[in-house]
MIFI-403751 format. One line per field, with one value per residue (C-alpha): x, y, z. Coordinates in steps of 0.25 Angstrom, whole numbers, plus 5000, padded with zeros to 4 digits. Layout:
<recs>
X [X,...]
Y [Y,...]
Z [Z,...]
</recs>
This chain:
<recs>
X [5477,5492,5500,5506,5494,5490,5503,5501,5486,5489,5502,5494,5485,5494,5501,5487,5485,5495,5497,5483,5490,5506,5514,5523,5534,5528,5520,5532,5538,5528,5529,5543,5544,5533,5541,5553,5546,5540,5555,5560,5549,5553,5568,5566,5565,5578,5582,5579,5584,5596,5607,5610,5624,5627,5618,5624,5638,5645,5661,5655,5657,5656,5660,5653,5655,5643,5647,5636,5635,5632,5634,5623,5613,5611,5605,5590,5585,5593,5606,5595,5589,5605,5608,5594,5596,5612,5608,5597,5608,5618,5607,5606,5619,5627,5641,5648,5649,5648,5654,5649,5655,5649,5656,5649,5654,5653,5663,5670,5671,5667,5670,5660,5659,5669,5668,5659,5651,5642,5630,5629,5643,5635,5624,5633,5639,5627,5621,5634,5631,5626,5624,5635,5644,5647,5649,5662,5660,5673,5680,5668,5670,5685,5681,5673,5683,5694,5684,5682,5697,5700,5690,5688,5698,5697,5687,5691,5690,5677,5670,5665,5666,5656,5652,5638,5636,5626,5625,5616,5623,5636,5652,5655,5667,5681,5687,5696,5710,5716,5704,5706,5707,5694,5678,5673,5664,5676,5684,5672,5671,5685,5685,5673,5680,5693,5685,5676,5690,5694,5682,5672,5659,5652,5637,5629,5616,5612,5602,5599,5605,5614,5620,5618,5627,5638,5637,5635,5649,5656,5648,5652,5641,5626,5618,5625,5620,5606,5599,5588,5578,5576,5568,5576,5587,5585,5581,5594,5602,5595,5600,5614,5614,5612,5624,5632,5629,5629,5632,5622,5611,5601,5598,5589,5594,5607,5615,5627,5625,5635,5637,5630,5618,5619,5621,5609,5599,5602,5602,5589,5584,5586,5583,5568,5567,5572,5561,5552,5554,5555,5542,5534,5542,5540,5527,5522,5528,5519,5507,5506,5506,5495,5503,5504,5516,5522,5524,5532,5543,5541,5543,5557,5563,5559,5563,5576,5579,5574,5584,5596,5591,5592,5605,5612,5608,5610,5624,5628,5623,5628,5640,5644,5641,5651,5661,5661,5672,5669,5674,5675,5664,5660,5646,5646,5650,5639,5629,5632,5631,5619,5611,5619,5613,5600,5603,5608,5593,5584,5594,5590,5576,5578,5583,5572,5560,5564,5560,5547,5544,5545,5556,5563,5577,5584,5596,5585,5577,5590,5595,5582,5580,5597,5593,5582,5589,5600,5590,5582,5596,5599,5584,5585,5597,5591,5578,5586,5593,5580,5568,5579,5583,5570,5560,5573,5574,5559,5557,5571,5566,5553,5559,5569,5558,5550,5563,5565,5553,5550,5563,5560,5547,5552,5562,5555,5543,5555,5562,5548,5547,5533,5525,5511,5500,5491,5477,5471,5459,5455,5464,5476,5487,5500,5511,5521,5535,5534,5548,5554,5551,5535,5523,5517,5502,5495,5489,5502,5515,5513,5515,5502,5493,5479,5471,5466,5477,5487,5500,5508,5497,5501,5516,5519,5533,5540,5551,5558,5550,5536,5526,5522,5510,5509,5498,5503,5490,5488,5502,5498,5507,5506,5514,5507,5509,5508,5493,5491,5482,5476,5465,5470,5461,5452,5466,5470,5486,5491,5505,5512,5525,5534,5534,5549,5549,5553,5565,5566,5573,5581,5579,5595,5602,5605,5620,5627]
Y [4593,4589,4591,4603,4610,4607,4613,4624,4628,4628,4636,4646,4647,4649,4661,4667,4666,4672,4682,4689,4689,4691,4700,4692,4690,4684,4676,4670,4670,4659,4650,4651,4645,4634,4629,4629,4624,4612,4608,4607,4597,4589,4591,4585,4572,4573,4578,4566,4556,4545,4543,4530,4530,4537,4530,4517,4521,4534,4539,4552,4553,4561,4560,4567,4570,4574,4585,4584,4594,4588,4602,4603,4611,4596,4592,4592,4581,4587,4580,4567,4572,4575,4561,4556,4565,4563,4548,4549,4556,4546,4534,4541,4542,4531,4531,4521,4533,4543,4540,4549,4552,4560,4569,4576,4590,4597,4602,4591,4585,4570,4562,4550,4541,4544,4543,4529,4524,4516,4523,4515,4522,4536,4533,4528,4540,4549,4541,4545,4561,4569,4583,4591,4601,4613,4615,4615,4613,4617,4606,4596,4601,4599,4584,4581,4588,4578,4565,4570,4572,4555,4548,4535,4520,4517,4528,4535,4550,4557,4565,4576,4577,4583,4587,4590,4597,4597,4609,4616,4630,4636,4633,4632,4629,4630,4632,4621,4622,4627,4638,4642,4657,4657,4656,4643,4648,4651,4640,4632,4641,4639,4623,4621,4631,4623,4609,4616,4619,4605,4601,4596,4601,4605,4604,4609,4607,4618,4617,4626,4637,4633,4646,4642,4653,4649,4635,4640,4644,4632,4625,4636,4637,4640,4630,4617,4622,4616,4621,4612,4615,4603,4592,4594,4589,4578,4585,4596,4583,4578,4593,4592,4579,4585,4595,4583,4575,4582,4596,4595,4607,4597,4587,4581,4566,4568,4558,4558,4560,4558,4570,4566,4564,4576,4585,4577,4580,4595,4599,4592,4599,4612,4607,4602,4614,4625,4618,4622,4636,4637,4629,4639,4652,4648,4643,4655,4664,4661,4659,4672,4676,4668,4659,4643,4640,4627,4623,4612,4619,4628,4616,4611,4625,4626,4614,4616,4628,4624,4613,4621,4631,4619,4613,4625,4630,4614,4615,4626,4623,4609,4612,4623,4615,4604,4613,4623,4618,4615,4621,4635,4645,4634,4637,4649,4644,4635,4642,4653,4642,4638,4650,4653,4641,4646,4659,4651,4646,4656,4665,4653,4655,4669,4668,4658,4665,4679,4668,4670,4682,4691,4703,4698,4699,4686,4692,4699,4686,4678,4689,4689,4674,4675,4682,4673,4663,4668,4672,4658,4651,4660,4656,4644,4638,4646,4640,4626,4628,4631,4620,4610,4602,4599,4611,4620,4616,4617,4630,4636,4631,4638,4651,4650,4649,4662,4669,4667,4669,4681,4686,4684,4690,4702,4706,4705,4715,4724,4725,4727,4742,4738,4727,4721,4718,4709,4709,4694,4698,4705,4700,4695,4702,4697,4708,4704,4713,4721,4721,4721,4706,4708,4702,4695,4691,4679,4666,4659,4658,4674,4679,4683,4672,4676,4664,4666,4678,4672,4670,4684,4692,4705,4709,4720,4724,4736,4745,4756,4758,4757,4747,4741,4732,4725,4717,4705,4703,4717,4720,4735,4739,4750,4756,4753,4764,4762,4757,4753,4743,4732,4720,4707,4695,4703,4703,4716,4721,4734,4740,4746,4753,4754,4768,4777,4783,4798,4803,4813,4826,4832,4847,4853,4865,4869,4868,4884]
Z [5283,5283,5295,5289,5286,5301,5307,5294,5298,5314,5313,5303,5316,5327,5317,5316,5331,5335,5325,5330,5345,5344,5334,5324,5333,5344,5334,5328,5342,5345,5333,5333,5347,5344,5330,5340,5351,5341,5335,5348,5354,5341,5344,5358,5350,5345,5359,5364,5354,5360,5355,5352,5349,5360,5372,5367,5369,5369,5371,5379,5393,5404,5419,5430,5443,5451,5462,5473,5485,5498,5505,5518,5510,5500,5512,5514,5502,5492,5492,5491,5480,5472,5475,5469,5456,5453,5456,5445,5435,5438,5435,5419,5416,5407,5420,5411,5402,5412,5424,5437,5450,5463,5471,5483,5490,5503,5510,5503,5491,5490,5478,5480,5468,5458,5441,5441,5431,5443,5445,5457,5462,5460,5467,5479,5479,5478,5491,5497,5497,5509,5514,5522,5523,5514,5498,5491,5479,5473,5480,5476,5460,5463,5469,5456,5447,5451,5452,5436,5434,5438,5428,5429,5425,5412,5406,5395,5395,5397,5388,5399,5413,5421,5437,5440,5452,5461,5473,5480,5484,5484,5488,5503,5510,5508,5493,5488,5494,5479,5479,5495,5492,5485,5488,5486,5476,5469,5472,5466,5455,5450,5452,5442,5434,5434,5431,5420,5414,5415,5405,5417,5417,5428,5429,5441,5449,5458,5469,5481,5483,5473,5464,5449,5445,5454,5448,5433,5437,5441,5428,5420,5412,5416,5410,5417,5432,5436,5447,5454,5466,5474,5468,5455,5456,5446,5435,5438,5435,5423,5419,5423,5415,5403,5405,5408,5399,5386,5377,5367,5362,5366,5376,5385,5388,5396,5387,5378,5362,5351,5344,5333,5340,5346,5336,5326,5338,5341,5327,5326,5337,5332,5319,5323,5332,5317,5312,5321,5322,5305,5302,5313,5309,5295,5295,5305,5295,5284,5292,5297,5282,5281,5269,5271,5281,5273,5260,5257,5252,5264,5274,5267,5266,5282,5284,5277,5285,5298,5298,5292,5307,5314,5312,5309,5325,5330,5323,5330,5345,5344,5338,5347,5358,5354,5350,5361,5371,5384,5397,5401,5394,5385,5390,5385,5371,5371,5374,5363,5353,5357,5358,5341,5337,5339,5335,5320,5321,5323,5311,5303,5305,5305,5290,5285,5292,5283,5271,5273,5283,5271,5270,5283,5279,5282,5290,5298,5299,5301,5313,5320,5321,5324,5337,5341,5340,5349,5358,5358,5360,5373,5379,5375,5385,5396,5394,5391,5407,5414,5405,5405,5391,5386,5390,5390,5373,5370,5377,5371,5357,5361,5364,5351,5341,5347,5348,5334,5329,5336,5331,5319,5319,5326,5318,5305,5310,5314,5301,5293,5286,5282,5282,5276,5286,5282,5290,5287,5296,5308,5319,5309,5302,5296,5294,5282,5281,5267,5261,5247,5247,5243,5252,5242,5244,5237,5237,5235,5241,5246,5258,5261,5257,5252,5246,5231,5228,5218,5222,5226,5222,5228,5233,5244,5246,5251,5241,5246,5258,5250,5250,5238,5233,5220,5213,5207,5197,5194,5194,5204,5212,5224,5237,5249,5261,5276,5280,5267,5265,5255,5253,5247,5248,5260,5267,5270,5269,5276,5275,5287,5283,5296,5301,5301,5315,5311,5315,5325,5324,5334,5337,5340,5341,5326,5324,5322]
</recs>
């Protein structure tokens, strides 16, 4: 047996597995989200790939001021432990490209190692922080705001600028002398503020009884604060990284890529990932109708259209992320692209599932995968900010492939005014929507499948609200009521008409 006729025979199982345990949506809920599940483990390959262009030498920059507090409560080990990890983050990163410079806080800001591009100078100045005092952090934010605003001698301008900061609580201690009348907490909130508007970026790491609302504040946007227990700083960092680092749909190295690479592997990724999800959506369908899922011409038409899915939604992520402006609300902005690009997809598959789901109405189709789509996209940055990069995308995938699936499903067993149940055996049954497209039975290209039957033997279709059967051969034609039931090839078919609930009258007063 060839490989398809493997994949063919074991899918063809799984279907009839399922299908004796879960209705239809669930069942297509499952094998949407193992199609999506399967492109995306292929995708990780192109998340992966380097680039070489790039790696070799690159015109993109950024500069980045790591903002540590050193506050009493650091004490205890875990200032240790910030030292070890920034140490390892700066040890990664190319400085003669992106230069770094350290700034501690307390009850004072101290600027320790300005813009270098000498990891040695870094780690100097790491080895220099200890614990004390209290936490105030806006003039700390202010410190490294203005190491940021004095670049370096003889550096061109820099592509980004960035602060990543590092704290384990809240503001403490007076408010800088141009914020006296307010809080600290304000007075910190309106110093990010004034740097975010600048065009800096400001990326933070909580730890403690750090608040991780507060600091979604100062970041202005939720998904750049990390929070981390003790004993996980590292890898809160290698997170960081990545939001430093880069603005791309996907990524899981922390380096720069030119746009070109960029945009060739997330499209390809959403393209692998479309794939997928058409080939088990597509190929469940016509398992569960007991018909062969692939034929040649059905794998270029799937393969067609599950690549028009994919670059279509990459195109519209990527782009959006590109051409969304950075700085105040930007985040917002971002995000709402994201979550439409997958909202483009599932509508696409939406609109080619109704091709062989028989009478789904393609705007139906294309609505209801539109809406699991939009769905999957808004589950999938949550699960992208709590898995991390790489388990945060195959889980997200996961969870876009059974939303659009079971939407799918769902929403075609709601639109049906009467459908054909066919009972292949005690425990098995497959129920066809009857239309005025007919259910055409046969040993062809039929929807039902029945070995030996000439090809669209019998048709069964639905005209003005009656069901009708016709004999190809015989050329007998008959309406079918409700329960009505028939033997073809010792299959057995039953219709079910979908009850009218009466309506109820209201007893009044009669009007004089």
């Amino acid at each position: 047996m060839s490989a398809i006729d493997n994949f063919t025979h074991l899918l063809a199982k799984l279907v009839s597995l399922l299908g004796q345990r879960l209705p239809k949506p669930a069942m297509f809920a499952v094998i949407g989200a193992i199609g999506c599940l399967l492109g995306a483990l292929l995708g990780e390959i192109l998340a992966q790939a380097p680039d070489r262009h790039v790696d070799g030498a690159s015109d993109t920059s950024t500069e980045l001021c790591l903002l540590v507090d050193c506050s009493g409560s650091m004490g205890g080990g875990k200032l240790q432990e910030v030292v070890s990890a920034a140490t390892s983050f700066t040890h990664r990163q190319d400085l003669s490209r992106n230069p770094i410079g350290v700034v501690a806080f307390s009850t004072t800001p101290q600027p320790l190692v300005g813009l270098t591009s000498s990891a040695s100078d870094v780690d100097r100045a790491l080895a220099q922080l200890q614990a004390g005092g209290s936490t105030a952090m806006d003039s700390g934010l202010a410190a490294a705001g203005s190491m940021l605003q004095h670049p370096m001698l003889n550096r061109k301008s820099p592509s980004s600028q960035a602060i990543l900061l590092f704290t384990d609580g809240e503001p403490e201690g007076p408010s800088l002398p141009i914020n006296s009348s307010l809080d600290i907490r304000e007075s910190t909130r309106i110093t990010a503020q004034s740097l975010r508007n600048t065009g800096m970026h400001i990326i933070a790491v909580g730890t403690g009884d750090a608040n991780v609302a507060y600091l979604a504040q100062l970041t202005g946007d939720p998904a750049l604060v990390f929070f981390a227990n003790q004993g996980g700083f590292d890898s809160a960092f290698r997170k960081a990284e990545n939001a430093v680092y880069r603005r791309q749909l996907i990524d899981s190295t922390g380096k720069s890529y030119s746009a070109g690479m960029t945009l060739l592997r997330n499209i390809g990724w959403c393209v692998l990932v479309s794939l997928g999800l058409a080939f088990f959506l597509w190929g469940g369908q016509n398992a569960y109708l007991r018909r062969a899922p692939y034929s040649r011409r059905g794998c270029v038409t799937l393969s067609q259209g599950g690549a028009l899915a994919g670059v279509a939604s990459g195109l519209v992520a990527q782009t959006g992320l590109w051409l969304v402006p950075q700085g105040n609300g930007s985040s917002l902005l971002q995000l709402a692209t994201f979550i439409l690009a997958w909202g483009v997809l599932g509508s696409l598959m939406g609109r080619g599932m109704s091709a062989v789901i028989p009478n789904l109405r393609w705007q139906t189709a294309l609505r209801a995968g539109g809406v699991g789509g939009l769905v999957a996209g808004a589950t999938f940055l949550i699960t992208a900010t709590v898995f991390g990069d790489v388990a945060g995308r195959l889980v997200g995938a996961a969870i876009l492939g059974a939303a659009i699936g079971y939407s799918i499903a769902l929403v075609e067993e709601l639109a049906r005014a009467a459908s054909l149940i066919v009972r292949w055996g005690p425990k098995e049954t497959t129920t066809i929507t009857l239309g005025a497209t007919p259910v055409t039975i046969g040993g062809g290209d039929d929807h039902v499948w029945l070995k030996g039957l000439p090809t669209k033997a019998y048709r069964v279709w639905m005209e003005n609200g009656k069901v009708f059967c016709k004999d190809q051969q015989s050329g007998r034609q008959a309406e079918l009521k409700d329960k009505s039931t028939f033997t073809v090839a010792r299959v057995e078919f039953q219709v079910a008409l979908k009850q009218k609930e009466p309506v109820q009258r209201r007893e009044g007063l009669k009007e004089r």
